[in-house]
Structures are given as C-alpha cells and as structure tokens.
C-alpha angles and dihedrals in degrees: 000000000000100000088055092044083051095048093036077066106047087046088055094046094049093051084056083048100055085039106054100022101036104197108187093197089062096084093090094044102045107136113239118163084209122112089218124017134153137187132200151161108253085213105052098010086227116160120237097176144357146185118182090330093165094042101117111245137171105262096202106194096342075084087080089064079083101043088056085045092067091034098065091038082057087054096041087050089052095242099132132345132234087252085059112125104236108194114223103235123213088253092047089044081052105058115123135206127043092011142150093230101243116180129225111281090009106146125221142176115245092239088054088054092047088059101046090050097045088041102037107018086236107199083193096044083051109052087035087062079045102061096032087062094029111034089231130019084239083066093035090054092046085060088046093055093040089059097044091057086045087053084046093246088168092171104044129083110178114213097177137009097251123037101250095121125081098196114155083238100055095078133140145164144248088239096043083047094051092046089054095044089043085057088056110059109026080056103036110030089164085083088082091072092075105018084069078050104126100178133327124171125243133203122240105209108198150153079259094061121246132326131178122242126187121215111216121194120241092201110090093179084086085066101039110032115060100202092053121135096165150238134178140292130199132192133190132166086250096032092052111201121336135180134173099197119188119199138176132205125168097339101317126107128207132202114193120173122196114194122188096005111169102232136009089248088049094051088043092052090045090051093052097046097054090043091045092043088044096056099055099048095050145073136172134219111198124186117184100195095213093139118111111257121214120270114255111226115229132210123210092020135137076227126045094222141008136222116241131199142190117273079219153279117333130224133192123180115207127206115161085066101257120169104247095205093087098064123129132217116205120181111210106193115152107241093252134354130210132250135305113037136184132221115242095022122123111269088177138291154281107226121199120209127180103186099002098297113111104241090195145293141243114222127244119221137182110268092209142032111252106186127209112275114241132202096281095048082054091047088041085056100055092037083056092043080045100053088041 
C-alpha cells in the first residue's frame, strides 16, 4: 500500500510539474509505470509521447473500439439504424467475462447494445451487434482485420470482436489501438454520447417478463479526470489492465492507450498523467478555411474563369511553446490556367509559416469542370459580341 500511495504522488507531482514549469524536452522522460503507452492529438494524429508503443500486446476489451468502428460505418452507409432490433443469439447469450447479461432471443435496440458494449464492456452486447451486421462473429472479425490493414494497423490480428480471448493471435498495439480510436471518434464524434455515460439504466425483455439492469461504467476516468470524454478499457488475466482514454481541453483532444498496466489504478494514473502532461505542453492553431477564395481565370476554356475551394481546415500541434498568433497564410494560385480544367484537382496552396518556416499547407483545388473550348464555342462567342 505504501509503495502505490508513494508513486500516486509522484504521478501527481510530475503532472504540476509539466503544468506550471512546461518543459518541452520532457516528453521522453515522462514517467508512466505502463509496459506500452502512446499519446497523441485526434485532430493531427500527431504523437506527443510514446513507450514501447509497437511492442504486440493483448488489447482485452479496447479490441471493441474497432467493433463500434464498423457499427457506426454501417449506420453512416445506411445499412442498418440505431432503432434496428438486433436478436440476441444462443453464442452471443453465452459470452462470458465482463457482460450485460442478455438472454437468448432477447431483443434490443442497436443503440441499447452500443451502449452496453461503450458502459459495461458487454462480451454478449458485442458479438450480438456482430452477427447482426455481419450474419456470424467469424464474418464480423474478418471486417475487423480488413479495416485495421486499411488503417495500416500493421501489428493487430483480431480473432474475435471483444477481447475475451487470450489467444497468442489476437494482438495489437498502443499505437494500432490509438489509430483506431483515433478513426472513432474523429469519424464518428457521436460516440461521445455514450462513452461520458456514467450509468443508465436498460430493460431485459424476456419469457420471464421485464427486469431492470443498470449499466455501470468501467471507466473511472469519468469520475477522476475532469477533461474525459471516454473511450474504452479492457482487462484479462494475460492483457493486464488496458485502457484507450479520450479527453478534451480547450479545444484540444487528446487520445492516451495503456497496455499491460498492473493494476486498474495503475492504467487510470498513467492515463492521466499523459492527458494532463499533454495538455500543458500543446497548443493548437486551426484555420477553417471557410472564406471565398477568388475566382482563377482560364484560357482556352468553354468558361472564362473558374471557382476554387479549399481542399479543407488546417491543424497544426505545437509542441516547443510558440505563440501561434503569429502564424501567415499565404495563398499561392498561378494568375490564369489553361484549359481544361477538373474538379477536384489542385489549382495551388495555401501555405502556412510561423516564423517564417512554413509549418505546412492545405491544398486548393478547382470547384467545376471547364472544359477546352472547341471551334463552335469560339463561333458562338463572336455570333453573341455580333448581335451585341
């Protein structure tokens, strides 16, 4: 007792520490008890700190970031809604470990099971949602596997949608988990709407009639850490403890993994030491380009000029404590382009310098088609400047 009382302090001393003194050379030395941890920015992805972060570990539960990945795709794509029925099979009512206790035929809406998988980390509520989008888990985990190798999760293979198993071939990352996370809720921001969830409670519907469950969190950060927005923890007797915690803080937010943490305490302190040290060594400079941009003449074209737009926002994460005030725009566009011209395609830049280094750029790009003129537009135009 006295050895975790001693290092809960030094934790908390080292997060005053990182606020009131910011030390941008920390970040290598930044204390974590953990085996594997990473921390980055959602927006940029960049990485603020890191400890054995490819090093394959077993995720636990973390592994159902991934299953409520391809459950809201499924809703964005239209494929099924959060009212949807989803039937509780015999092999999802028979899950064992963390679970919500579902019964065989037991009927729920999805976004009942979202949340019994995001509050209570339900094995059962999982591969239920996994067979209902998939027909079987087997097909559900082969989704999951193809999207990690599109995320370029190049150390995770999934062998099940929750985490139970401790086979030596379900394996991941801190850094695979944080990119998938990092997928989530950058995507999908509506998952904070049940990952702040603290306890609600959920109706069984049975043969048996109706009973109330409640639905507890398992993560404590949303008690502990004022800045927590989520995200999900995991825990086996091979995985350790686990956690992926999201936080925001003045517009930044925050993504920090602990893999094979000794204890829960222990995965919760680490957590809150890499979000809290995180916070006061960043800041973050957004532009949102939603300003018109000047329209680029074109020669040779059926249309004199075409409109441009911004390819989108731009982000920059700084950590060496520059004042981002001082950051230029400078829009880079040639004075006319030839015909023809693609939508979509890059027309030039806006480039972005603080102190005079450029920091990086977003690309500009033509907003229509303008296609080359051919014989008759030219004939049209001197028929229209000889009626005038």
């Amino acid at each position: 007792m006295r050895r975790r009382i001693t290092k809960r302090l030094l934790a908390a001393l080292l997060v005053l520490v990182f606020i009131f003194i910011p030390n941008r050379s920390a970040r290598a030395e930044l204390a974590v008890s953990t085996p594997s941890a990473i921390l980055i920015e959602a927006s940029t992805g960049e990485v603020i700190f890191e400890k054995n972060a490819t090093e394959r570990r077993s995720p636990a539960s973390i592994t159902k970031i991934m299953t409520l990945l391809l459950t809201f795709e499924q809703i964005e794509a239209g494929r099924v809604k959060l009212t949807d029925d989803v039937l509780v099979s015999a092999h999802a009512a028979g899950m064992g470990g963390s679970q919500v206790f579902l019964a065989e035929g037991e009927v729920q809406t999805l976004e009942t099971m979202i949340k019994c998988i995001v509050v209570s980390s339900g094995n059962d509520a999982s591969v239920a949602v996994a067979e209902h989008l998939a027909g079987s888990e087997e097909a559900f985990v082969e989704k999951m596997n193809q999207k990690a190798a599109v995320l370029g999760m190049t150390d995770t293979n999934f062998v099940d949608c929750c985490g139970l198993t401790d086979s030596d071939d379900h394996y991941s990352t801190a850094r695979d988990v944080a990119i998938m996370s990092r997928e989530l809720v950058t995507k999908y921001p509506e998952i904070y709407q049940y990952t702040t969830i603290w306890m609600e409670d959920i109706t069984h519907t049975t043969k048996q009639g109706e009973t109330k469950f409640t639905l507890n969190s398992t993560n404590k950060l949303l008690k502990q850490y004022q800045y927590t927005t989520g995200l999900k923890t995991g825990s086996t007797s091979k995985a350790k403890f686990c956690i992926s915690a999201t936080a925001n803080k003045e517009g930044i937010d925050l993504i920090a993994v602990v893999m094979g943490a000794e204890t829960g305490a222990d995965r919760f302190q680490d957590a809150q030491v890499m979000l809290s040290y995180g916070f006061s060594v960043t800041d973050l400079f957004v532009d949102t380009n939603e300003e018109a941009l000047p329209s680029l003449m074109v020669k040779g074209g059926v249309k004199p000029e075409t409109a441009l737009r911004y390819q989108g926002e731009f982000r920059y994460l700084d950590m060496e404590g520059n004042s981002l005030a001082g950051v230029e725009k400078v829009v880079e566009l040639p004075e006319t382009v030839i015909a023809p011209v693609k939508a979509g395609t890059e027309a030039g830049r806006a480039k972005y310098l603080l102190n005079g280094v450029e920091i990086g750029h977003t690309p500009i790009l033509y907003a229509e088609d303008v296609e080359k003129a051919a014989y008759r537009d030219y004939l049209k135009k001197a028929m229209g400047f000889f009626l005038l």
